[in-house]
Backbone as CSV, one residue per row, in Angstrom:
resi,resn,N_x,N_y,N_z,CA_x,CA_y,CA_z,C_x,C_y,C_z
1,UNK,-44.839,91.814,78.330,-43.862,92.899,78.310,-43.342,93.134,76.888
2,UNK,-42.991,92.114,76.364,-42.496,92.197,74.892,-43.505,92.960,74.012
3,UNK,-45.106,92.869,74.105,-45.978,92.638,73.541,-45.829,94.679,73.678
4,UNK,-45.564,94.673,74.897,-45.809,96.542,75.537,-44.689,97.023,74.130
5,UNK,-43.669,96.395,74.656,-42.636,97.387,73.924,-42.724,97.106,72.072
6,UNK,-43.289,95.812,71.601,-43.678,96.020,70.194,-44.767,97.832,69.651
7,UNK,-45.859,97.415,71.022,-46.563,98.456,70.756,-46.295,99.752,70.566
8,UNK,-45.267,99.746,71.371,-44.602,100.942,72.300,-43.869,101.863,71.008
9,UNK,-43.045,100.268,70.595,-42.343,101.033,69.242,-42.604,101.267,68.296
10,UNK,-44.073,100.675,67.801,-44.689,101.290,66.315,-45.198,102.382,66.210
11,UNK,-45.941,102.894,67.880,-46.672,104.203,68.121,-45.389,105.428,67.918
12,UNK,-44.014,104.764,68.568,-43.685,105.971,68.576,-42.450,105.824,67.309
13,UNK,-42.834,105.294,66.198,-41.967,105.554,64.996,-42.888,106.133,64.129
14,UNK,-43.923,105.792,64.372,-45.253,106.436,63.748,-45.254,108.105,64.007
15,UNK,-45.443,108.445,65.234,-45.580,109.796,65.563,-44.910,110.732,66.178
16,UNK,-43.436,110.014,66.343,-42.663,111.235,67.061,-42.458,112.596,66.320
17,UNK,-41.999,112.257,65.221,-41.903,113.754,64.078,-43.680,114.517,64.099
18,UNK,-44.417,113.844,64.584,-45.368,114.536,64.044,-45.830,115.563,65.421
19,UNK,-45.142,114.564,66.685,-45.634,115.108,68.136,-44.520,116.156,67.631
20,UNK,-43.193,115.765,67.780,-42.145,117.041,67.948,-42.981,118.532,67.530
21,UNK,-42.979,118.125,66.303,-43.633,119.403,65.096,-44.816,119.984,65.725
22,UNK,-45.823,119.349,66.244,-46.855,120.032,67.265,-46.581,120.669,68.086
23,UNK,-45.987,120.052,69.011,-45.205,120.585,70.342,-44.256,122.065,70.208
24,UNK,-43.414,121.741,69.031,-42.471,122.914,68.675,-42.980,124.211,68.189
25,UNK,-44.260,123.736,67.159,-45.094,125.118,67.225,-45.683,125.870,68.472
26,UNK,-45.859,125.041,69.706,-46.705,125.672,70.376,-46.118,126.266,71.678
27,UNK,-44.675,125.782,71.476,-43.714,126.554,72.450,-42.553,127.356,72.494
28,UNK,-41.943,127.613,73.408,-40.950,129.098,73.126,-39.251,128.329,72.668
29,UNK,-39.220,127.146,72.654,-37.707,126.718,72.279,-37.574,125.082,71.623
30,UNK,-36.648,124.766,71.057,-36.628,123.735,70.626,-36.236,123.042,71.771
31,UNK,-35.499,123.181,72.568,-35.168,122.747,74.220,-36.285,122.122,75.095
32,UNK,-37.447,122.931,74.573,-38.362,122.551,75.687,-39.738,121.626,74.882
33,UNK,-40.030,121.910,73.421,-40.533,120.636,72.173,-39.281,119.288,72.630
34,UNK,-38.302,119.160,72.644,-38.125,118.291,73.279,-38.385,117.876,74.436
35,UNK,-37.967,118.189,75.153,-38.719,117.766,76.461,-40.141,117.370,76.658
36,UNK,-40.761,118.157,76.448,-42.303,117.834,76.124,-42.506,116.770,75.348
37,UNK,-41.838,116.308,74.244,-42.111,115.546,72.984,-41.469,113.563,74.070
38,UNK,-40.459,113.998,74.341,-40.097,113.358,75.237,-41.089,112.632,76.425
39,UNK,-41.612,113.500,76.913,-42.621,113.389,78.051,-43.723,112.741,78.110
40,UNK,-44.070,113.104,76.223,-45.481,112.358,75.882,-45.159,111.420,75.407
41,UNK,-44.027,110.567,75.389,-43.456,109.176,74.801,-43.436,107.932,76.267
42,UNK,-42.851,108.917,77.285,-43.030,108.543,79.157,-44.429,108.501,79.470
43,UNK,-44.773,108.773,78.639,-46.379,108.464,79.261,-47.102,107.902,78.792
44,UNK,-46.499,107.528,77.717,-47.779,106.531,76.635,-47.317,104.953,77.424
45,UNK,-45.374,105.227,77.146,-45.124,104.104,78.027,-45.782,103.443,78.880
46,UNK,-45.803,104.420,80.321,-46.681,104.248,81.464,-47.747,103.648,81.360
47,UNK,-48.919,104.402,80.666,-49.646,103.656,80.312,-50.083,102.204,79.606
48,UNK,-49.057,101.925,78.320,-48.920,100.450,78.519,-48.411,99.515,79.336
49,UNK,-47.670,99.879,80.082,-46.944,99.312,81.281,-48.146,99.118,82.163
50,UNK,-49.230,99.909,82.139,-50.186,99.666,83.146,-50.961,98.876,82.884
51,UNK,-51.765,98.543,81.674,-52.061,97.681,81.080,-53.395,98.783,80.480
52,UNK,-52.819,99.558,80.077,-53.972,100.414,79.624,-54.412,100.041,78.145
53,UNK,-55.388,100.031,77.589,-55.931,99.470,76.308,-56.052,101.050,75.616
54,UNK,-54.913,101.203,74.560,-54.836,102.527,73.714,-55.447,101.903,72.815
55,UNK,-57.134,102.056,72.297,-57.621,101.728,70.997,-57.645,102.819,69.811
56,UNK,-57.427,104.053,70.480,-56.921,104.988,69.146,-55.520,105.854,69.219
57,UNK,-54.262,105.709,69.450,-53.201,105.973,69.621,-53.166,107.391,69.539
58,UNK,-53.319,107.809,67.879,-53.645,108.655,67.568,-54.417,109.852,68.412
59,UNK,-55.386,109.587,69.115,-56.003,110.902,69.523,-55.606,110.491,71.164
60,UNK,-55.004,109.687,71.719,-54.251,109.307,73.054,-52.690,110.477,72.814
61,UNK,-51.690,110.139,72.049,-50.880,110.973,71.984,-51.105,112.515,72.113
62,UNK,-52.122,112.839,70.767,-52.040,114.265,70.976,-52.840,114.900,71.893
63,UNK,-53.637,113.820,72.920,-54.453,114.891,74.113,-53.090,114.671,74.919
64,UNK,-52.064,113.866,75.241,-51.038,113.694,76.304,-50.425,115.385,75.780
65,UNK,-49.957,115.391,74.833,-49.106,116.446,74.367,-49.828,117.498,74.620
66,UNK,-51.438,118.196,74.241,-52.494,119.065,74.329,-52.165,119.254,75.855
67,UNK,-52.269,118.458,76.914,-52.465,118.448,78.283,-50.936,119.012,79.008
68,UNK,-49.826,118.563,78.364,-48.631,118.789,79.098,-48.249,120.459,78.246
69,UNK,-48.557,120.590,77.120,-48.587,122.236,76.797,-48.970,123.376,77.334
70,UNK,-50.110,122.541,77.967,-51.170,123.486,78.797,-50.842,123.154,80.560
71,UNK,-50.180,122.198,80.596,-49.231,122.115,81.881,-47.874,123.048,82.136
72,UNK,-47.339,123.191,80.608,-45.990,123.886,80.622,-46.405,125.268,80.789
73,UNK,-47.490,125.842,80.457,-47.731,126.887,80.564,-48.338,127.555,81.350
74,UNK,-48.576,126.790,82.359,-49.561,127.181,83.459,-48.456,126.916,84.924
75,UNK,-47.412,126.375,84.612,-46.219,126.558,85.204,-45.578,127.293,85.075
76,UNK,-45.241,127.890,83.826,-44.446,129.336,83.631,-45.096,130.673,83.041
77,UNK,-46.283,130.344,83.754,-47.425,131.446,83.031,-46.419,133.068,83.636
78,UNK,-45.676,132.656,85.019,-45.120,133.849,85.884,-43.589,134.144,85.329
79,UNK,-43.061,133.414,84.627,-41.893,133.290,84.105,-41.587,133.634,82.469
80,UNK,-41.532,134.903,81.753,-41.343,134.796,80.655,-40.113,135.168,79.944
81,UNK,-40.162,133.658,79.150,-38.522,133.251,78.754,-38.986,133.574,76.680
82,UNK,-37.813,134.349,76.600,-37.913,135.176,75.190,-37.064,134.125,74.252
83,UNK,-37.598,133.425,73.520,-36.626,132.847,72.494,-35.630,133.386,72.032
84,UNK,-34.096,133.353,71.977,-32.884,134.059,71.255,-33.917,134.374,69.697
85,UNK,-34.583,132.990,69.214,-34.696,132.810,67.561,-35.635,134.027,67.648
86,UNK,-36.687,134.833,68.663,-37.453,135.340,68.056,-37.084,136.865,68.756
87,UNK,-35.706,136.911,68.614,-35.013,138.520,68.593,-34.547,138.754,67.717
88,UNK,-34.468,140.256,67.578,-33.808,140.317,66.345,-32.350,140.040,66.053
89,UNK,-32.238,139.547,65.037,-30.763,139.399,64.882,-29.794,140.055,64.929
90,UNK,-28.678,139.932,65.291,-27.733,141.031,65.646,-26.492,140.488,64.448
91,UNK,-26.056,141.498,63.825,-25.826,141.347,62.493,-24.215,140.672,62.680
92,UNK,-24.106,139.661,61.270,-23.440,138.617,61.116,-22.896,138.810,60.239
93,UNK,-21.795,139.609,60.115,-20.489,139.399,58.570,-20.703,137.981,58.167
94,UNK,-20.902,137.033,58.471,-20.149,135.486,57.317,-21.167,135.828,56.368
95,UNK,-20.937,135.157,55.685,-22.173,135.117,53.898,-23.136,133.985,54.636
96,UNK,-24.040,134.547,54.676,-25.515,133.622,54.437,-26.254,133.060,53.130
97,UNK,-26.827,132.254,53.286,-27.566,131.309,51.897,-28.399,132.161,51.991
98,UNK,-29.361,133.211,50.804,-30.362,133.611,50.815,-31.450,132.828,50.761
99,UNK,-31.727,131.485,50.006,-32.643,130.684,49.829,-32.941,130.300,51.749
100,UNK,-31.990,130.033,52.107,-31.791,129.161,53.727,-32.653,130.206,54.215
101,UNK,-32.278,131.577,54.565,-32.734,132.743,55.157,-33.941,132.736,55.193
102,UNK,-34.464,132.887,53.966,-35.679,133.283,53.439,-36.665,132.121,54.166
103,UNK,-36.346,131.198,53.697,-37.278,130.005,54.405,-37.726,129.744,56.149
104,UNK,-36.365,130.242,56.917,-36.401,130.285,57.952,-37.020,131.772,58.377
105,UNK,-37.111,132.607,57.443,-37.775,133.746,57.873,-39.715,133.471,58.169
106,UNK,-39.671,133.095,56.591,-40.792,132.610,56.590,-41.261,131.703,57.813
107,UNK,-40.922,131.052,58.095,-41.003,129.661,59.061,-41.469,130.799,60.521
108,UNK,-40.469,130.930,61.046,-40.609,132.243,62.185,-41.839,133.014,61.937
109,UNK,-41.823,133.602,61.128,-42.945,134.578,60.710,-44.204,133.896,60.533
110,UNK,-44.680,132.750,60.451,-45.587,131.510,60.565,-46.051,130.940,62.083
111,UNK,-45.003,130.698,62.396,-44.656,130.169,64.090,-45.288,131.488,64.916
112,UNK,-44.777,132.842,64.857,-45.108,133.567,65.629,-46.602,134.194,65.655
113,UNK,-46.808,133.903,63.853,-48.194,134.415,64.216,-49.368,133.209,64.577
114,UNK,-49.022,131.675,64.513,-49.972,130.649,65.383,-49.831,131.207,66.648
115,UNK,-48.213,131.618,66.892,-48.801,131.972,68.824,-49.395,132.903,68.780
116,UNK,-49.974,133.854,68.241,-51.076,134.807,68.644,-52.552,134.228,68.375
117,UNK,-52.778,133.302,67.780,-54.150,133.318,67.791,-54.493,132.136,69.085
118,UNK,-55.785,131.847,69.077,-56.511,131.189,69.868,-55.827,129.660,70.060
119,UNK,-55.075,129.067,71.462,-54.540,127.753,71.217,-55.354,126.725,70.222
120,UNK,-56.844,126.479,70.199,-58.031,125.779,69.822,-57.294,125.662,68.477
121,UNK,-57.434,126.916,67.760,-57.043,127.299,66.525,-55.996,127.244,65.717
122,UNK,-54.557,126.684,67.063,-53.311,126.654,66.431,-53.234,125.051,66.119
123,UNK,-54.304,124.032,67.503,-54.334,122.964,67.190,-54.964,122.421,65.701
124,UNK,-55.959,122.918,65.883,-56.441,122.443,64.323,-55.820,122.666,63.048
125,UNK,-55.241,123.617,62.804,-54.488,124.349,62.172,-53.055,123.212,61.784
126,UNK,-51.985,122.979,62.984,-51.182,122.557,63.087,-51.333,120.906,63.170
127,UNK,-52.506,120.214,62.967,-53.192,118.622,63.002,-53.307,119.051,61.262
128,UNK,-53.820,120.161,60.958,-54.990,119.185,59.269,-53.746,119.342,58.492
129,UNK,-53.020,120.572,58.782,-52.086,121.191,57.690,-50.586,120.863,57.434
130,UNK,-49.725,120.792,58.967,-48.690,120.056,58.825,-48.657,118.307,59.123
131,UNK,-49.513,118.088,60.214,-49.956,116.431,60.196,-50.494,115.672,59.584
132,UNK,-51.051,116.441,58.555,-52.274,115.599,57.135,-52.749,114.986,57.758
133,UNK,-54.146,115.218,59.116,-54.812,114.695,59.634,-56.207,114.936,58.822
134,UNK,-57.291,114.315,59.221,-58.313,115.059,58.441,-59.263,115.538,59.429
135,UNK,-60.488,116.099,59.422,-61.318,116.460,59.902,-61.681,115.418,60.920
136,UNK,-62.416,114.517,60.532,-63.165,113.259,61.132,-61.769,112.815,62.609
137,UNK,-60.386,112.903,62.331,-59.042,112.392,62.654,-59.245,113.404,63.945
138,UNK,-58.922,114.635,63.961,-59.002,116.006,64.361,-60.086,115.786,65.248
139,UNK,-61.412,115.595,65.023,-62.584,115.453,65.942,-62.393,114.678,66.884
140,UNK,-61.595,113.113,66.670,-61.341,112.172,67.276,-60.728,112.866,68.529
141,UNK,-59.373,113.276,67.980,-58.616,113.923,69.096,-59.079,114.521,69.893
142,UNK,-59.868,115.427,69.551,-60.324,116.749,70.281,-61.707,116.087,71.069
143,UNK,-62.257,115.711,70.644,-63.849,115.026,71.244,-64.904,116.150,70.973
144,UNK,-64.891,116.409,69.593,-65.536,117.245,69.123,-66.333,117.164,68.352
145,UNK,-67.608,117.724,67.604,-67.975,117.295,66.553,-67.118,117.655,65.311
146,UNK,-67.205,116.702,64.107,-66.725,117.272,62.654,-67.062,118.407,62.649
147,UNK,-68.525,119.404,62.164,-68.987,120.499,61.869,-68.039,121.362,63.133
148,UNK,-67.548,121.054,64.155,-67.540,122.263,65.168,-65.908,122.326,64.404
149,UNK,-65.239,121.603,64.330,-63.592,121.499,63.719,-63.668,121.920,62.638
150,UNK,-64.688,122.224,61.951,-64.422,122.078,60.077,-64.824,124.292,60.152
151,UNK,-65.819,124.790,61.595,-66.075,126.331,61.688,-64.594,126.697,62.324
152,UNK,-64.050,126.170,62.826,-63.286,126.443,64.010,-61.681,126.701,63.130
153,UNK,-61.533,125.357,62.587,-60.447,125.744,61.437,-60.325,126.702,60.528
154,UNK,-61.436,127.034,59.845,-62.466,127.985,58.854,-61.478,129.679,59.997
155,UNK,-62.529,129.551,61.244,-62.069,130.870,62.086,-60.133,130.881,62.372
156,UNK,-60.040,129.906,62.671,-58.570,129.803,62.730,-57.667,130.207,61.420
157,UNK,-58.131,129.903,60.401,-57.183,130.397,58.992,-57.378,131.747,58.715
158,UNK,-58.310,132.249,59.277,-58.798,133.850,59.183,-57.955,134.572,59.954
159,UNK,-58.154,133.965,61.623,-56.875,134.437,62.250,-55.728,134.706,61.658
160,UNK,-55.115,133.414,61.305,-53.751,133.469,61.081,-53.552,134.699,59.768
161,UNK,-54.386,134.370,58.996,-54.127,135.125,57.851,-53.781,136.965,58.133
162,UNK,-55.060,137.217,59.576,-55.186,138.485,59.742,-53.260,138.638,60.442
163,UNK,-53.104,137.817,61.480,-51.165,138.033,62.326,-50.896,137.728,61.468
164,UNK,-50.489,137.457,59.740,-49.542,137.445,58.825,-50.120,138.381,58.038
165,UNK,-51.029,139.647,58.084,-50.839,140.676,56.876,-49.959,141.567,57.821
């Protein structure tokens, strides 16, 4: 038991910021990247509790997270809930930081255009670029070949590039 929860706690000091940050790109609220981020921490648990042998942590986490995204959404595929953050703003007398603004504009304007392209594409995308995963890392996860991740990313940055002109 001790041995579970040593494990338990290096996996998840290791990768919670990195699950959150996945998760948060790929859904409609910070409310619900938690939850989710949460969920895939209950389940890694579980699984050591079961006596499950995680020999690559790494690509165990992000198919849990891959799988419950595509769970969250296939649950509220009938339900669509509009982020406050991605309305327009309704205008605010106090003084704002322009530097703050700007960044969070940017950020939004980033976020919204991964949700338009292909999920495949937001994963790879959101593994090489904000996770400093690499290719070979990425394949692991996915159960893919290198060459198919290295076209796929390639098509994915094209995407994105085309929802940000």
């Amino acid at each position: 038991m001790m041995d579970n929860q040593k494990k338990f706690s290096k996996i998840y000091d290791k990768y919670i910021n990195k699950i959150y940050r996945f998760v948060f790109l790929k859904v409609d609220s910070q409310e619900t990247a938690e939850d989710l981020s949460s969920e895939v921490f209950t389940r890694v648990w579980q699984s050591l509790d079961k006596g499950t042998n995680i020999e690559n942590p790494q690509a165990f986490i992000y198919k849990i997270a891959r799988n419950l995204i595509t769970d969250h959404y296939r649950k509220n595929s009938k339900i669509k809930l509009v982020s406050i953050e991605n309305c327009k703003e309704i205008e605010d007398n106090q003084p704002n930081l322009e530097e703050e603004s700007l960044l969070k504009s940017d950020f939004n304007r980033v976020k919204l255009a991964l949700n338009k392209i292909k999920p495949e594409y937001q994963d790879i995308i959101i593994c090489h670029y904000l996770d400093d995963l690499s290719i070979p890392e990425i394949a692991k996860i996915m159960n893919k070949p290198k060459n198919n991740i290295r076209v796929t990313l390639h098509r994915g940055l094209k995407a994105l590039k085309r929802e940000l002109s």
